[in-house]
GUKOL-146402 format. One record per residue (C-alpha): x, y, z; chain. Coordinates in steps of 0.25 Angstrom, whole numbers, always signed. Layout:
N
<<X, Y, Z>, 'A'>
...
//
This chain:
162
<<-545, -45, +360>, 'A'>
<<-548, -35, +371>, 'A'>
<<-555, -46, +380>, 'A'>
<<-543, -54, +380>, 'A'>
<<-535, -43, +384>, 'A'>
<<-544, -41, +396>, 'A'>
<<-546, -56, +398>, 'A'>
<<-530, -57, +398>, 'A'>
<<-528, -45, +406>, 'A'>
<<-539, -49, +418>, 'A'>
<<-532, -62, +419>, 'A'>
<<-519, -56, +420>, 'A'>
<<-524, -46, +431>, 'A'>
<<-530, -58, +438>, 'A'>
<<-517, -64, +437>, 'A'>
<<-509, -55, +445>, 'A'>
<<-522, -54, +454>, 'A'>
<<-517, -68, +458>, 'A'>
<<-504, -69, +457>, 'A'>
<<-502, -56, +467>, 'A'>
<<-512, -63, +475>, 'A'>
<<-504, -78, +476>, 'A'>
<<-491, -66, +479>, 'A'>
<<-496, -60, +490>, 'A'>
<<-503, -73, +496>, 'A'>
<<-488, -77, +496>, 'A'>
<<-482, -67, +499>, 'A'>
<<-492, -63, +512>, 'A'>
<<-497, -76, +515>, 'A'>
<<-489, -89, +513>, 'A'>
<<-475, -84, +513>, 'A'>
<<-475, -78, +527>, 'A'>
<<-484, -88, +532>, 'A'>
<<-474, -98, +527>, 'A'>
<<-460, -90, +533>, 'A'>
<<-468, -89, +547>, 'A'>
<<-472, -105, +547>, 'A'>
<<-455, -108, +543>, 'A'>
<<-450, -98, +554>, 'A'>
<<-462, -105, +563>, 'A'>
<<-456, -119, +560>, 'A'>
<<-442, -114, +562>, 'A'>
<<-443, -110, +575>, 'A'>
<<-448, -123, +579>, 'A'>
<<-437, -131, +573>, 'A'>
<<-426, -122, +578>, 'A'>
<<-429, -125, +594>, 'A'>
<<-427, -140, +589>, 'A'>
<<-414, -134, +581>, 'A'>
<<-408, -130, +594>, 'A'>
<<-411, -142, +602>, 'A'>
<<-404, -150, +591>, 'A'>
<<-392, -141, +592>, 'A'>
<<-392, -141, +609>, 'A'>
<<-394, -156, +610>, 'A'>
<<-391, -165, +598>, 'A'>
<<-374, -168, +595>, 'A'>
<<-371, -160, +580>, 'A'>
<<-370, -171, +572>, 'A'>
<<-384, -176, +575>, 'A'>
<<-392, -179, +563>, 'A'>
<<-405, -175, +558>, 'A'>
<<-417, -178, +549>, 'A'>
<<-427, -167, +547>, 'A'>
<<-435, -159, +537>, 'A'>
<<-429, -147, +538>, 'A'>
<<-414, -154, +539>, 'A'>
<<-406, -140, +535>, 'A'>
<<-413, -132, +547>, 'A'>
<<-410, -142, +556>, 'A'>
<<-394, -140, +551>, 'A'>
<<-396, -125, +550>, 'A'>
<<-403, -124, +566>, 'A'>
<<-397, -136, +572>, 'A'>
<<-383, -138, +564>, 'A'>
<<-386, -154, +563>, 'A'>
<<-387, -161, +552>, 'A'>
<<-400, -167, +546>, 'A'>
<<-408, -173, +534>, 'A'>
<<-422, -172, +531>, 'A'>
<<-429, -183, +526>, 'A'>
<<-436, -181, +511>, 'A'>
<<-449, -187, +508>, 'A'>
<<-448, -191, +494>, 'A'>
<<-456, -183, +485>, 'A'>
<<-464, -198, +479>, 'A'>
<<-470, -199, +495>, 'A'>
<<-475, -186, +493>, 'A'>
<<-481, -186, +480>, 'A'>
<<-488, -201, +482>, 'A'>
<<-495, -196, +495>, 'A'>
<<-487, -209, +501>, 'A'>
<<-490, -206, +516>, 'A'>
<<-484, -219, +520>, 'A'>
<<-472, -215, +514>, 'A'>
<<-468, -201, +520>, 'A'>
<<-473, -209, +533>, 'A'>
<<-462, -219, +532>, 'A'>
<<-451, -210, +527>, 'A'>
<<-452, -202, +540>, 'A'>
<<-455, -215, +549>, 'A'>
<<-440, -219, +544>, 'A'>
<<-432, -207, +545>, 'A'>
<<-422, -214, +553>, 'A'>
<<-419, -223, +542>, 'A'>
<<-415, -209, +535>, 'A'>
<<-408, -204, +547>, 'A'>
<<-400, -217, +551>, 'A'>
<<-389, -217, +537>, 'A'>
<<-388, -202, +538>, 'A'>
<<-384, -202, +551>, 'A'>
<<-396, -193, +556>, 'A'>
<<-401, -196, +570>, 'A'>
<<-412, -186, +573>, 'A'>
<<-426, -183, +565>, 'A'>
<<-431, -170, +565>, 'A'>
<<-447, -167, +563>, 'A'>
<<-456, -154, +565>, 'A'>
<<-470, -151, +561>, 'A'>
<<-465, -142, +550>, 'A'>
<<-457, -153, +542>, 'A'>
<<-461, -156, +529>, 'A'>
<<-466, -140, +527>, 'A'>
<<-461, -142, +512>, 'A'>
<<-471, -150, +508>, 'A'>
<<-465, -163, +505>, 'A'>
<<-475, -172, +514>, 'A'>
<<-488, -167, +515>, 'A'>
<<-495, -161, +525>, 'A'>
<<-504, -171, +528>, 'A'>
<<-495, -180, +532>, 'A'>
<<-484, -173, +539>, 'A'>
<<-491, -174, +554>, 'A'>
<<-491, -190, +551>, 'A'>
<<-476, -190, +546>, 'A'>
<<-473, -182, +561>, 'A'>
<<-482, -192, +568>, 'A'>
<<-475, -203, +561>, 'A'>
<<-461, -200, +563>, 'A'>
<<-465, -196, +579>, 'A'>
<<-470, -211, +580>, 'A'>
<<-460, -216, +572>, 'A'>
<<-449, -209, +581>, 'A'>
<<-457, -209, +593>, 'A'>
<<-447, -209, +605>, 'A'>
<<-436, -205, +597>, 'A'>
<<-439, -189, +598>, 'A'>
<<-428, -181, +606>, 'A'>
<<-434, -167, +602>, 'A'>
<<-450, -162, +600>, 'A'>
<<-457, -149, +599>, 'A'>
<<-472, -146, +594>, 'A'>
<<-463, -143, +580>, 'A'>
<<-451, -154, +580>, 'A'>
<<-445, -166, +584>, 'A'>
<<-432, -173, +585>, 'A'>
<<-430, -188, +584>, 'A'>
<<-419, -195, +588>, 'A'>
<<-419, -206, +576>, 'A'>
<<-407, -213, +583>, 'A'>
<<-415, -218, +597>, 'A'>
<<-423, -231, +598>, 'A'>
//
């Protein structure tokens, strides 16, 4: 009885061991890493935020991935496009590729006219990060001489021009 005691009571203590490790790696380590990336991150949508708010009329329409930042820092309204979940889960690369080669066809009866892209989009994990630099390169080719707004970070396409 008084090895199982000590068996039980070694794997408790090893327990803690790792659970206040995976605690602290959290708390030390992926968490601040994770509030300095987002602030990062904002501060490169928020200069495309206030040339939305300086040169584009109040009612102009928006589809983008973080849809309510873009209302909170630029007061326009927007929409983000959702990849449905089935896409994700069946790897379909052609797919994800085509809902983002099509946005306009998502913008159009919504009555949004601009497409908002930066590197950071899709942070929550719903396309994977394999693909994500071909999903930008597509919508860049897609909507190639329809961008009115670009940094290193984010780009503005105007979905109503030719």
């Amino acid at each position: 009885m008084e090895v199982f005691g000590r068996s039980g009571l070694g794997a408790l203590a090893a327990s803690a061991v790792v659970v206040a490790w995976l605690l602290a790696s959290t708390l030390f380590g992926f968490l601040p890493d994770t509030f300095h990336e987002r602030r990062r991150m904002l501060a490169e949508r928020r200069a495309a935020y206030q040339w939305i708010a300086r040169s584009l009329p109040p009612d102009s329409g928006f589809v983008a991935y973080d849809d309510a930042l873009l209302y909170l820092y630029a007061g326009r309204p927007a929409a983000s496009l959702r990849v449905p979940t089935r896409l994700y889960y069946q790897q379909d690369l052609e797919g994800l590729l085509a809902r983002h080669t099509a946005v306009d066809e998502f913008a159009r009866p919504r009555g949004l006219r601009y497409l908002l892209t930066a590197t950071d989009d899709y942070f929550r994990g719903e396309v994977p990060l394999s693909v994500r630099a071909r999903v930008r390169q597509s919508v860049a080719h897609s909507y190639a001489g329809r961008r009115v707004y670009a940094t290193a970070a984010v780009s503005i396409y105007d979905l109503a021009r030719p």
